[in-house]
KEDO-778534 format. One record per residue (C-alpha): residue number from 0; x, y, z. Coordinates in steps of 0.5 Angstrom, whole numbers, plus 500, padded with zeros to 3 digits. Example, Ala and Ser with C-alpha at 12.3 -4.5 7.8 and 13.67 -1.06 7.14 Angstrom:
! KEDO-778534
0 / 525 / 491 / 516
1 / 527 / 498 / 514
***
This chain:
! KEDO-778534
0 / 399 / 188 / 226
1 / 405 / 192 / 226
2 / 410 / 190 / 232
3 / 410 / 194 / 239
4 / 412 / 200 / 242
5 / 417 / 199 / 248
6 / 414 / 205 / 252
7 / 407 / 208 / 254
8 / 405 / 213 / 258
9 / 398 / 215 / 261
10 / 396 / 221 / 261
11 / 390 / 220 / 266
12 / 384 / 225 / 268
13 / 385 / 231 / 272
14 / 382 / 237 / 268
15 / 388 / 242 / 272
16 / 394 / 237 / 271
17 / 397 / 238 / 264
18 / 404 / 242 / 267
19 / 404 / 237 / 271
20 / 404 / 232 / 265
21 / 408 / 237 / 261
22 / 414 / 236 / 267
23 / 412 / 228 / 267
24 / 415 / 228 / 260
25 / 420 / 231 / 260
26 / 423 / 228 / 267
27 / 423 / 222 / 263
28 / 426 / 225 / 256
29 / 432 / 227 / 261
30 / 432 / 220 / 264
31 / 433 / 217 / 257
32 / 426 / 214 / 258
33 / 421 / 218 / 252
34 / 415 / 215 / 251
35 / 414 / 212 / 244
36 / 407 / 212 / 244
37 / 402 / 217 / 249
38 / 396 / 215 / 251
39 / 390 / 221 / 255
40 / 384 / 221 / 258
41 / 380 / 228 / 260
42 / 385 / 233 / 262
43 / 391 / 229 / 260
44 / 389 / 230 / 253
45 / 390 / 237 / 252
46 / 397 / 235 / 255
47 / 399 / 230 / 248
48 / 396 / 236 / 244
49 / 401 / 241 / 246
50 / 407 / 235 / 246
51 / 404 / 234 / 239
52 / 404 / 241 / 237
53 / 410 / 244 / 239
54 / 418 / 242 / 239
55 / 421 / 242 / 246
56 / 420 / 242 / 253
57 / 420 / 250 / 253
58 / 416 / 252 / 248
59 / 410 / 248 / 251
60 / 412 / 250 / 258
61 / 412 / 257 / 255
62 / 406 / 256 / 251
63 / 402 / 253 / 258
64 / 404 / 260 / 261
65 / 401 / 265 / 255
66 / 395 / 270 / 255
67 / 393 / 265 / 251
68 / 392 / 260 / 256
69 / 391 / 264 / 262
70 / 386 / 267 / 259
71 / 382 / 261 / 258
72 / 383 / 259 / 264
73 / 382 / 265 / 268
74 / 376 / 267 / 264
75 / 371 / 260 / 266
76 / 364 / 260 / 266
77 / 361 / 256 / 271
78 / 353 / 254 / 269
79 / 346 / 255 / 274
80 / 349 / 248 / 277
81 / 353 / 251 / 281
82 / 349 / 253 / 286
83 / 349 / 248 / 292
84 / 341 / 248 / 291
85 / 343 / 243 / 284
86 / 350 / 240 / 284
87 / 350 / 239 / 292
88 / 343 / 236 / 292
89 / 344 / 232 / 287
90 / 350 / 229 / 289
91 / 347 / 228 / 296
92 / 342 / 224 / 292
93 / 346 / 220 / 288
94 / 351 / 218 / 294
95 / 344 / 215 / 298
96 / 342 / 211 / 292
97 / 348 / 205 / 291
98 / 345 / 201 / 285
99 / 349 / 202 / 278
100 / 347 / 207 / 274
101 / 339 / 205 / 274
102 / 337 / 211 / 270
103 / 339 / 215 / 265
104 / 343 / 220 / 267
105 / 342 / 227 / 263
106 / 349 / 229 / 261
107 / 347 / 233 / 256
108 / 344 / 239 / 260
109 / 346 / 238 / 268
110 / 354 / 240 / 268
111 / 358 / 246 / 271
112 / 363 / 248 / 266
113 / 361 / 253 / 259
114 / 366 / 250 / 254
115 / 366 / 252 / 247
116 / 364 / 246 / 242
117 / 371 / 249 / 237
118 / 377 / 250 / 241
119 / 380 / 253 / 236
120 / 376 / 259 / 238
121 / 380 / 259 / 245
122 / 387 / 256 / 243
123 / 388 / 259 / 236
124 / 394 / 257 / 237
125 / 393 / 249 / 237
126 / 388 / 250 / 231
127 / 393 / 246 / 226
128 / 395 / 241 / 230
129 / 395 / 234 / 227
130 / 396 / 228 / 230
131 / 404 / 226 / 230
132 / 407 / 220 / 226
133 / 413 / 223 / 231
134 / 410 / 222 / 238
135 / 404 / 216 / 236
136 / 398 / 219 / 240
137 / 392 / 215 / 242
138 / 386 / 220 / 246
139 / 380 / 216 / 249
140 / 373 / 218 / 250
141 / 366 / 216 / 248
142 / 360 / 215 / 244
143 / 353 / 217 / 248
144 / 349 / 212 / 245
145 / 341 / 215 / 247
146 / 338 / 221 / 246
147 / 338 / 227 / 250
148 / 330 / 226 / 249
149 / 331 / 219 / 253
150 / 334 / 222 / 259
151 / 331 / 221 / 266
152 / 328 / 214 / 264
153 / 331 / 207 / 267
154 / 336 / 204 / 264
155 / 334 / 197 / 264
156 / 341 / 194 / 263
157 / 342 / 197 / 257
158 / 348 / 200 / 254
159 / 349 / 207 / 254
160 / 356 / 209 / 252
161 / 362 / 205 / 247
162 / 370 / 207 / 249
163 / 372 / 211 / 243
164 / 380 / 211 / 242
165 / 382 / 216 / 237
166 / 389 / 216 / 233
167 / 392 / 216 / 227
168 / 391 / 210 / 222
169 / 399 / 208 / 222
170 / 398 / 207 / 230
171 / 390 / 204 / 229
172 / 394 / 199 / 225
173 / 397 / 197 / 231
174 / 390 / 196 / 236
175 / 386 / 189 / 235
176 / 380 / 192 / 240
177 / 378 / 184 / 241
178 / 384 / 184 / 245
179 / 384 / 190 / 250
180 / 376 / 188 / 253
181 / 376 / 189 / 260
182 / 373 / 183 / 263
183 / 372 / 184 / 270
184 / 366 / 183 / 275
185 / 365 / 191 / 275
186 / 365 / 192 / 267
187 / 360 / 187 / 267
188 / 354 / 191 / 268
189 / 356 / 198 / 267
190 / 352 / 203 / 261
191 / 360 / 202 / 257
192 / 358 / 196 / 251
193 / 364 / 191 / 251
194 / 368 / 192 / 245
195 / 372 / 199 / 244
196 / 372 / 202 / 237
197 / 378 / 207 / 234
198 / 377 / 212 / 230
199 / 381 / 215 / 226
200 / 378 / 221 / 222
201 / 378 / 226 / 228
202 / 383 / 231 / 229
203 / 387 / 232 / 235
204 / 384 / 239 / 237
205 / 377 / 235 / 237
206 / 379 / 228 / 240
207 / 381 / 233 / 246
208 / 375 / 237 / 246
209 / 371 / 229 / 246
210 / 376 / 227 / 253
211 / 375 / 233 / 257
212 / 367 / 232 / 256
213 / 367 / 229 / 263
214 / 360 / 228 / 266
215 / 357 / 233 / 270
216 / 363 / 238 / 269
217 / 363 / 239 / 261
218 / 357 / 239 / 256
219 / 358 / 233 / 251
220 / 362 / 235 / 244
221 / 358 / 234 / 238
222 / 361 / 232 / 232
223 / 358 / 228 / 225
224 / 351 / 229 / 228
225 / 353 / 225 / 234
226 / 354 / 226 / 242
227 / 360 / 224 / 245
228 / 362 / 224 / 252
229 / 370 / 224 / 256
230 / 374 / 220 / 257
231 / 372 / 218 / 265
232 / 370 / 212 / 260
233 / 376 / 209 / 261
234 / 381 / 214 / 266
235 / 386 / 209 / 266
236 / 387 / 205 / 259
237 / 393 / 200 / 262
238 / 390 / 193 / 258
239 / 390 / 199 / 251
240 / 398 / 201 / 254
241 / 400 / 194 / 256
242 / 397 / 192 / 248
243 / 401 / 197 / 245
244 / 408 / 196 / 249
245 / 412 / 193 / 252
246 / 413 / 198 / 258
247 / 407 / 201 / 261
248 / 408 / 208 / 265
249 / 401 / 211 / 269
250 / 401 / 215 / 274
251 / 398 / 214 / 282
252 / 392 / 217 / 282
253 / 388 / 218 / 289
254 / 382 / 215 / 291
255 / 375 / 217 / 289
256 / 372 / 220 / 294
257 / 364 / 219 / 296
258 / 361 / 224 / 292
259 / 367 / 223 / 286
260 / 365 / 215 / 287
261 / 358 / 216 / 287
262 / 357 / 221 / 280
263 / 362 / 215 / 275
264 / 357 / 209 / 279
265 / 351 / 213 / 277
266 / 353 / 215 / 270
267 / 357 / 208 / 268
268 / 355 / 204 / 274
269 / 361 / 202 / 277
270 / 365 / 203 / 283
271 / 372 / 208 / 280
272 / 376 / 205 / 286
273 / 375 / 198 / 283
274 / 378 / 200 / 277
275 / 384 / 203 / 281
276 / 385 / 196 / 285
277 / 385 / 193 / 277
278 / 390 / 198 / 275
279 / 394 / 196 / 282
280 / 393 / 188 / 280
281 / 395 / 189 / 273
282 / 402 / 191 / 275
283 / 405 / 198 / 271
284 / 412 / 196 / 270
285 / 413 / 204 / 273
286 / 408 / 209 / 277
287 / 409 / 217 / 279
288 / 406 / 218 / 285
289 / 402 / 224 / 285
290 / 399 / 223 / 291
291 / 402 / 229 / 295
292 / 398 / 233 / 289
293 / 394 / 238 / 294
294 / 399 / 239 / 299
295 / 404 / 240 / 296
296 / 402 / 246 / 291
297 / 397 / 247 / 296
298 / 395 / 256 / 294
299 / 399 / 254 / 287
300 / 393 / 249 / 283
301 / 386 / 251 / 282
302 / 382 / 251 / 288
303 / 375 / 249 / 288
304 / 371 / 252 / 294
305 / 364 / 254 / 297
306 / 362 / 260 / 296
307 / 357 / 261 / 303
308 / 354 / 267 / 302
309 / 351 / 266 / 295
310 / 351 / 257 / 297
311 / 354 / 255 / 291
312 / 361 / 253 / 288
313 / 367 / 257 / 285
314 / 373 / 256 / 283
315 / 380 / 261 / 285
316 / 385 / 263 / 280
317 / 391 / 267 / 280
318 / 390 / 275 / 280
319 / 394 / 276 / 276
320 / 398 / 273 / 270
321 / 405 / 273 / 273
322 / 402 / 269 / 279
323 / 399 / 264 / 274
324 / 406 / 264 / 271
325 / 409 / 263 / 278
326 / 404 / 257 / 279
327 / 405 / 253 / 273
328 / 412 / 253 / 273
329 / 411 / 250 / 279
330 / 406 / 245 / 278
331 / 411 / 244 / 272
332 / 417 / 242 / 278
333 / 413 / 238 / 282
334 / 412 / 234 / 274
335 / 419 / 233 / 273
336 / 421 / 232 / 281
337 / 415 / 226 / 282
338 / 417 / 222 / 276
339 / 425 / 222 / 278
340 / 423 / 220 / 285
341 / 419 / 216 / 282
342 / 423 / 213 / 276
343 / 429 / 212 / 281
344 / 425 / 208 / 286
***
């Protein structure tokens, strides 16, 4: 094993967040803090992958403000699942039922979101992109370890999902997976097994589109014949950051909320809020407060609402593709100015 790095920085979920990332690495560029190494989960995956692929903090604001990736936002597919008959049913259902992931939950047909299994259909711009010996790179998601044919059937204890970690070989080098196990009471009886596993011959593109395959929201990827679930596995990977640097930067994160808790207990039977409280007890040396999200880019952030009329969930997107520009700059602000008050605390 190689020596360590001295700054990690975590880019945990949130699937609208990745301006807001993109202004976070730049904030810490400016106060001659850059990461050397980047670690992802979900939506914080497609934040590396554009640090990765492009050379400076303009280009990669500018390309989060192209057609290419106002297209692909603004033209989301949601699924049947977005009527509340289905996704609010089966909610209600799984805040009532408290027991730790009793079945096996079928991830493979029950979710929100239409996404291609190939990114590169709607990023041709990223097709390229490989993990960067410049910017060391790790993204976290997860091995479906059941059948589509076993869904629906009780679990009986058995593990049903094992954390992946993707990355390059030189970093791969660096990670002794016996080292970074999370022992605590709440993994104990989860569906996740005990041991993560790194994998190093995928690319970045498909190691993104494995993170963002969040449960009930993305279908899982497929890949070398098998299914692969995101990285709400491990949203925050602070043992896997404190293994490979000194200094650990993560982001504070909001609170699950009732029907976000139940959702992750039913899928990997455990509490998401008891994760956050780990993260706290393990002590980032630094955390960017991102808890003022909603208020503060309130009717500039993707908004999920209910459609009354038609009694289902829908999603609001800017008009047009100058007001999209305006917001993702905006998101990118509120990044940068988080991180400087946050650094400087």
């Amino acid at each position: 094993m190689n020596g360590k790095f001295e700054k990690a920085l975590i880019f945990s979920g949130g699937g609208t967040r990745m301006m807001i990332y993109l202004g976070m690495y730049a904030a810490l560029e400016e106060l001659d803090m850059k990461p050397d190494v980047l670690i992802a989960t979900c939506g914080g995956a497609f934040a590396t992958a554009v640090i990765n692929a492009f050379p400076d903090h303009l280009s990669r604001k500018n390309y989060l403000k192209s057609e290419e990736y106002f297209r692909f936002v603004t033209n989301t597919v949601l699924t049947q699942h977005k009527k509340l008959s289905k996704i609010g049913l089966f909610t209600l259902k799984k805040i009532l039922d408290t027991r730790n992931a009793p079945y096996i939950e079928d991830v493979f047909n029950r979710y929100l979101v239409e996404m291609h299994q190939d990114l590169s259909t709607n990023f041709p711009t990223l097709k390229n992109i490989s993990f960067s010996k410049e910017i060391p790179t790790l993204i976290i998601g997860s091995e479906i370890l059941f059948t589509p044919e076993e869904t629906g059937q009780p679990r009986n204890n058995r593990k049903l999902y094992q954390k992946i970690i993707f990355t390059d070989t030189e970093t791969a080098d660096k990670i002794i997976p016996e080292q970074i196990i999370i022992n605590s009471s709440n993994f104990k009886n989860s569906t996740i097994t005990e041991l993560p596993l790194v994998k190093t011959d995928v690319s970045l593109l498909e190691s993104v589109r494995i993170s963002v395959s969040d449960m009930f929201y993305v279908a899982p990827a497929f890949l070398q014949g098998k299914y692969f679930a995101g990285g709400a596995v491990d949203l925050i990977p602070v043992e896997l950051a404190r293994h490979l640097a000194n200094i650990v930067i993560t982001e504070k994160k909001q609170s699950y909320t009732l029907a976000e808790e139940a959702l992750v207990r039913s899928v990997f039977g455990l509490s998401g809020n008891k994760r956050l409280s780990e993260v706290q007890s393990m002590h980032p040396d630094f955390q960017i407060d991102t808890l003022t999200i909603k208020e503060s880019l309130k009717g500039h952030y993707l908004k999920k609402n209910i459609n009354w009329s038609k009694f289902e969930i829908g999603f609001s997107f800017p008009q047009t593709h100058q007001q999209f520009k305006e917001d993702m700059e905006k998101q990118w602000q509120y990044g940068f100015d988080q991180t400087m008050k946050s650094m400087r605390r």
